[in-house]
C-alpha positions in Angstrom: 0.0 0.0 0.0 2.7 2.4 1.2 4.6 2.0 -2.7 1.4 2.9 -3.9 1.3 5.7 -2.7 4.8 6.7 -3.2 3.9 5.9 -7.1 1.5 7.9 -7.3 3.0 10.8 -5.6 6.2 10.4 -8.3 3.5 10.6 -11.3 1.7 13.6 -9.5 4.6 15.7 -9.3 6.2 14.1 -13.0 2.8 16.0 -14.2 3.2 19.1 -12.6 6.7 19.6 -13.6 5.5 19.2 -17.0 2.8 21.8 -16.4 5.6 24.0 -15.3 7.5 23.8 -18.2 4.8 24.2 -20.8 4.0 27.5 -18.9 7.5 28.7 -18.0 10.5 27.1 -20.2 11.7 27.7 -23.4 8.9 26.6 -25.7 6.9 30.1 -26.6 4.4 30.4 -29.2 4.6 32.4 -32.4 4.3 36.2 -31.3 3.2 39.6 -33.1 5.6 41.7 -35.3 5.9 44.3 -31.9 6.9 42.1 -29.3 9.7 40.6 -31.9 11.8 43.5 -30.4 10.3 45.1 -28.0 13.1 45.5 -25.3 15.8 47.0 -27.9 16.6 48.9 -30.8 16.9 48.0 -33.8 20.8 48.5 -35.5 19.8 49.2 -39.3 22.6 49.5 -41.7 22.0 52.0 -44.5 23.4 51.8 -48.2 23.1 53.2 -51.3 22.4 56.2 -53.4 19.4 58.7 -54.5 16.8 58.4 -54.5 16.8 55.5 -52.0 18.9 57.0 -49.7 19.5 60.1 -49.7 21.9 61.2 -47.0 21.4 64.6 -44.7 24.1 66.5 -42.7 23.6 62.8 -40.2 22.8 59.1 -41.0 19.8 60.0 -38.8 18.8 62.4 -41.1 19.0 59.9 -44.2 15.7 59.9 -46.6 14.6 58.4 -49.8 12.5 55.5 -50.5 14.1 52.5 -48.7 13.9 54.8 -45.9 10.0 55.5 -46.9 9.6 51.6 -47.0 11.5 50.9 -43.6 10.1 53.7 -41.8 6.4 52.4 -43.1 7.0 48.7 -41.9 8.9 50.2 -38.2 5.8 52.7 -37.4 3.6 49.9 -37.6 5.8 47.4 -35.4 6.5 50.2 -33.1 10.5 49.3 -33.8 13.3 51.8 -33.1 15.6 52.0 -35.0 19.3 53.1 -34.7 20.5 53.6 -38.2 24.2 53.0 -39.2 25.8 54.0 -42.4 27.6 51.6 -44.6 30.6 52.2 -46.9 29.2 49.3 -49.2 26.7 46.9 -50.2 29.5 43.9 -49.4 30.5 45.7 -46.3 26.8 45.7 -44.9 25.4 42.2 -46.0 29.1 40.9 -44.1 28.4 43.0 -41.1 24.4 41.3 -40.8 26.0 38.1 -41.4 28.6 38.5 -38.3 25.7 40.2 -36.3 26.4 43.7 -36.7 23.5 44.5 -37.8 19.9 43.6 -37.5 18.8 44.4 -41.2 20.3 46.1 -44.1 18.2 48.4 -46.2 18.7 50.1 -49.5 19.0 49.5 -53.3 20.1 46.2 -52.6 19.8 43.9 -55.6 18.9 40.3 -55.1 20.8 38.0 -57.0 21.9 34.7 -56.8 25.3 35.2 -55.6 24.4 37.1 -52.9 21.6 34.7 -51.7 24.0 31.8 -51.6 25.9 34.1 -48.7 25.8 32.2 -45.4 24.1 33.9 -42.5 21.9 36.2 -44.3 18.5 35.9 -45.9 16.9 38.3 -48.8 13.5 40.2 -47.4 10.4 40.0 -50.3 11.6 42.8 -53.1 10.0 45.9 -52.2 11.2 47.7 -55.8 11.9 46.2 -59.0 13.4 47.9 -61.4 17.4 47.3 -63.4 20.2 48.7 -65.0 20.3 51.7 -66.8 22.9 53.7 -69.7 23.5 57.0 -69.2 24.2 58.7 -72.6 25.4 62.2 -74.0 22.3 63.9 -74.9 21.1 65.6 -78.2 21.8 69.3 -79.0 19.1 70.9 -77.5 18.9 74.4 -79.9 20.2 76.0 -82.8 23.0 77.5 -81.1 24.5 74.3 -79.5 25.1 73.6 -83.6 26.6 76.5 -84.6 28.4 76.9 -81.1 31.9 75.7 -82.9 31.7 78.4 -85.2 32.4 80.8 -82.5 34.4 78.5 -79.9 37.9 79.4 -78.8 39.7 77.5 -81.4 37.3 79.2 -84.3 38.0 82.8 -83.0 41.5 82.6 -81.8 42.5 81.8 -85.6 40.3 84.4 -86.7 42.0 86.8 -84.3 45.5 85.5 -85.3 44.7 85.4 -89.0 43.6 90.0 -88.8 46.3 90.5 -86.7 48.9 89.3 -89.7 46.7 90.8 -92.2 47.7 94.0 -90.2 50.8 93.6 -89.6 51.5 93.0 -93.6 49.1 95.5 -94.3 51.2 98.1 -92.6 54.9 96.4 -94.1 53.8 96.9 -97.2 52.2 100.1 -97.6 55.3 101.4 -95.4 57.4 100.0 -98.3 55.6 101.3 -100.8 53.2 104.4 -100.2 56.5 106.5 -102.1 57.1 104.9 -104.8 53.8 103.7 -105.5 51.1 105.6 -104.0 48.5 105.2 -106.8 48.1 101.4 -105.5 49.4 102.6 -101.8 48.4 105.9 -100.9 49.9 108.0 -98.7 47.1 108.5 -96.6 47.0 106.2 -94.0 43.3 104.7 -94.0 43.1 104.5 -97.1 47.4 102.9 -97.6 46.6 100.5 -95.4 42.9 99.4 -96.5 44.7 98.6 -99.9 47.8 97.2 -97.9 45.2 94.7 -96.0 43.6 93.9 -99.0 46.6 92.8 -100.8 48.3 91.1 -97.7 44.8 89.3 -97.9 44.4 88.1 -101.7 48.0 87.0 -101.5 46.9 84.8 -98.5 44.3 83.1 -100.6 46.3 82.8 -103.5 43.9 84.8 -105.7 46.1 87.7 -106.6 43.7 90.2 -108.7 46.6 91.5 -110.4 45.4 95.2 -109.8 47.8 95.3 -107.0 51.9 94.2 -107.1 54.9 96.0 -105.3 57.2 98.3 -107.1 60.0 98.2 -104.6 62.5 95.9 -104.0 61.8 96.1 -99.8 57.9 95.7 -101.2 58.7 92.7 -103.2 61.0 91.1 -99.9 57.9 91.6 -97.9 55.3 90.0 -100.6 57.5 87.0 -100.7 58.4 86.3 -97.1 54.0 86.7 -96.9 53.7 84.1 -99.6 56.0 81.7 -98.4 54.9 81.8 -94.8 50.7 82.1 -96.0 51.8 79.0 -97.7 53.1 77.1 -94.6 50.4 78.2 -92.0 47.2 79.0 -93.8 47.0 75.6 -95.6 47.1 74.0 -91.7 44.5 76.5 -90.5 42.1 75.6 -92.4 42.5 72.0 -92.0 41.9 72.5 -89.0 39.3 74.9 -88.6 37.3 72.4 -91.2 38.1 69.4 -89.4 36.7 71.0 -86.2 33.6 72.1 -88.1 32.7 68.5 -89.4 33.3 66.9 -86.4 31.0 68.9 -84.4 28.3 68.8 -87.3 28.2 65.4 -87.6 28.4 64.5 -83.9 25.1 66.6 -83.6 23.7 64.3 -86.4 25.0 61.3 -85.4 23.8 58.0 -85.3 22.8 56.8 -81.5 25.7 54.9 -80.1 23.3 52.7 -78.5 19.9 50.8 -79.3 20.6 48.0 -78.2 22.5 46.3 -75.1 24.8 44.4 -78.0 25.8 47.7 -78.7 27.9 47.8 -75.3 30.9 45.6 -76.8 34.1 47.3 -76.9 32.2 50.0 -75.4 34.2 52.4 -72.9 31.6 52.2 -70.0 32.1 53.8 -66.3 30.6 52.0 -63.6 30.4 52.2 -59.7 32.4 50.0 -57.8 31.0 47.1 -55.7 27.3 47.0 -58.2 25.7 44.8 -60.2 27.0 47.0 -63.0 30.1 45.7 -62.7 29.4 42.4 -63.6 26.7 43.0 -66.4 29.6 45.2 -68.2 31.9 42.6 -68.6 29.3 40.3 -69.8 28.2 42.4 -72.5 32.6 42.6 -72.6 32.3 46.3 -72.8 35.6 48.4 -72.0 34.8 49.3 -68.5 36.3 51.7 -65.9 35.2 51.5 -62.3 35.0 54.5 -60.0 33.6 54.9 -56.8 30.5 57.1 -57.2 28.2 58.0 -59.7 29.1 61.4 -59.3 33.0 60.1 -60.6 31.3 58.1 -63.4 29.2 61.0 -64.6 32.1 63.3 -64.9 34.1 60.7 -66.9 31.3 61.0 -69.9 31.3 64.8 -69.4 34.9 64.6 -70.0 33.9 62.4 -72.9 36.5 60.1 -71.5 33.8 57.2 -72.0 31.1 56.5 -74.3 28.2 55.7 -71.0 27.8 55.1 -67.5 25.7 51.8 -66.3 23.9 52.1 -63.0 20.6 51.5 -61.6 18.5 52.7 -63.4 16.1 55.0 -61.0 19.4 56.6 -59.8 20.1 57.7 -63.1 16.5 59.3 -63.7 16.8 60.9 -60.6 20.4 62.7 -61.2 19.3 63.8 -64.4 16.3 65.5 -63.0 18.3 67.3 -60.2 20.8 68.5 -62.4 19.2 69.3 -65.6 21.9 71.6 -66.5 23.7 68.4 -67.8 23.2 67.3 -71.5 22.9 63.7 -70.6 19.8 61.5 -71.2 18.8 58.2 -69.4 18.1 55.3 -72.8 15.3 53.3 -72.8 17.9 50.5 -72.9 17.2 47.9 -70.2 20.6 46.0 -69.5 18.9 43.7 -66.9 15.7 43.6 -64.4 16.6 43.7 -60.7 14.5 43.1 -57.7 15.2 45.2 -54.5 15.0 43.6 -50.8 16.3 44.0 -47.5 18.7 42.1 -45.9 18.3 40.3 -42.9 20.3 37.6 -40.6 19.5 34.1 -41.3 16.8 33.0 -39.5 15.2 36.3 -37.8 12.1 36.6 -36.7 11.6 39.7 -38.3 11.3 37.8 -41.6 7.8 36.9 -41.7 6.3 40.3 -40.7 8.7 42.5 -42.6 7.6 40.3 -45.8 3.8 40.7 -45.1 4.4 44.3 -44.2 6.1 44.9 -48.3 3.2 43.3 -49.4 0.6 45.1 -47.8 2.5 48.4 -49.1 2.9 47.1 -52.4 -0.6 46.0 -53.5 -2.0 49.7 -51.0 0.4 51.1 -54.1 1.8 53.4 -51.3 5.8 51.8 -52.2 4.1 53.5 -55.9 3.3 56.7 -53.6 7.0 56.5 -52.2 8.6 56.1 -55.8 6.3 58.8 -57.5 7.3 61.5 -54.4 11.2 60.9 -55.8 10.9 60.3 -59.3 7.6 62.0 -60.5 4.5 59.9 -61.3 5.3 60.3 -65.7 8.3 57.4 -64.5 7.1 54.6 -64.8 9.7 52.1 -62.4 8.7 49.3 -60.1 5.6 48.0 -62.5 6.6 44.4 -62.2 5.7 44.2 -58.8 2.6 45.4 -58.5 0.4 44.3 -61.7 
């Protein structure tokens, strides 16, 4: 009887330390977004470039749509967030994988070779959109043609070309306005008109014949001018003309680009650390990295390359805050990207933060975000939201 009891006792209490567990161990069942992280703040790495992130005087005063998107999803969770600039898309995703960082927003493409990274998982896209050419754009008036007509190298031979007409204008008449003042007369205006205009159809190899010198100095000074007209005005107007047809027909040229085959043994500038990078050399374009898009754009200013490939909504966006520039963003395509969020392997942020994009994508307020930076005539991030 008394072993029993003791028996029954052992299975009483076996059942109430099981009781005791399901209520107080480690088992816990699956919890809303706001409890997630309640009790800290969030470290969120920040990458990029307009208009995702556009940067103020402070990371915390960073903008643009990522930050639209993030801020939408942490207002909802009640989440802090502590946001920590990165130097690089490679530098962040390593820092979330070594648990840095708690996510990593921007224009972060997802692609399979980032994926396969250990330790870090890709949120739902929140933008789709790709890679972009920026080109040299298309005289815009009348003027821009006839511009090399009256650029330095146009008017400084014009200037160089009456200043010897002067100066043999003035020999000449000086040499002959005594002995042969019916041709060269004394009177100064009038000597050195007709000195002008003989130092002039001499130059051009015309030579009336109404006008020759009589004196032996006069003849010396005709015949140096002929010799060094010769020499010097054959090379001027070589290349004053070459200048001229150059500039006329890059103003009617055909477009470098129509296609993305048209990027072979092209001289192309990309950003450092992008996808860019890697679809350049595919297309085996001539490519020179640098390590903003402010560098790149400079380089086709310079005319040192033929295009810059970046994202594409980047592009549209500095061309509309500088519009100063003659540059123009192609319809050209070179790929179709998808934007996400990175996150650490495993987090249990996943789930809500992908539910959270969706809501905002199908409310069309990501399409509110991306009109706000780009204008609603740009039509970006359709594939996501048909």
């Amino acid at each position: 009887m008394l072993i029993l009891r003791r028996l029954i006792l052992v299975v009483s209490l076996s059942f109430a330390t099981i009781a005791v567990d399901l209520t107080t161990g480690q088992w816990t069942e699956p919890v809303q977004g706001q409890d997630i992280v309640s009790s800290q703040t969030l470290k969120v790495g920040v990458v990029g470039n307009p208009p995702f992130v556009v940067y103020g005087e402070n990371d915390i005063d960073a903008t643009g749509i990522s930050l639209d998107v993030w801020q939408a999803i942490a207002q909802s969770q009640q989440w802090d967030s502590q946001y920590l600039r990165q130097k690089s898309i490679s530098e962040g995703i390593k820092a979330v994988a070594e648990g840095e960082l708690d996510i990593l927003i921007g224009p972060i493409s997802i692609t399979p070779e980032r994926a396969a990274i250990k330790g870090i998982i890709f949120s739902q896209p929140y933008f789709s959109s790709g890679i972009g050419l920026l080109i040299p754009g298309k005289p815009a008036s009348l003027w821009e043609r006839l511009a090399p007509f009256f650029g330095l190298a146009a008017l400084s031979s014009a200037g160089i070309l009456i200043l010897l007409l002067f100066l043999v204008g003035n020999l000449i008449w000086l040499a002959e306005h005594r002995a042969n003042p019916e041709q060269f007369p004394p009177h100064y205006p009038d000597g050195l008109h007709n000195g002008m205009w003989f130092a002039l159809v001499t130059l051009t190899t015309v030579g009336y014949g109404d006008q020759s010198p009589k004196t032996k100095l006069g003849q010396l000074v005709a015949g140096v001018w002929m010799v060094v007209a010769l020499l010097s005005f054959s090379s001027i107007t070589a290349g004053l003309a070459s200048a001229f047809t150059t500039a006329l027909s890059e103003a009617n040229a055909t477009p470098a680009f129509r296609s993305v085959g048209d990027l072979k043994n092209k001289d192309v500038a990309v950003v450092q650390d992008t996808t860019a990078v890697d679809w350049a050399k595919f297309y085996r374009a001539e490519i020179t990295e640098v390590s903003s898009l402010k560098g790149a754009v400079t380089l086709l200013e310079r005319k040192q390359v033929d295009a810059v490939m970046f994202d594409r909504p980047a592009l549209i966006y500095y061309t509309r805050r500088n519009p100063h520039i003659n540059l123009e963003v192609t319809e050209i395509r070179v790929s179709l990207e998808p934007y996400g969020f990175v996150l650490r392997e495993n987090s249990p942020m996943q789930r809500v933060i992908n539910v959270q994009i969706l809501d905002l994508l199908y409310g069309r307020v990501i399409t509110r975000f991306t009109e706000r930076w780009l204008g609603a005539e740009v039509e970006e991030n359709q594939d996501l939201v048909q």
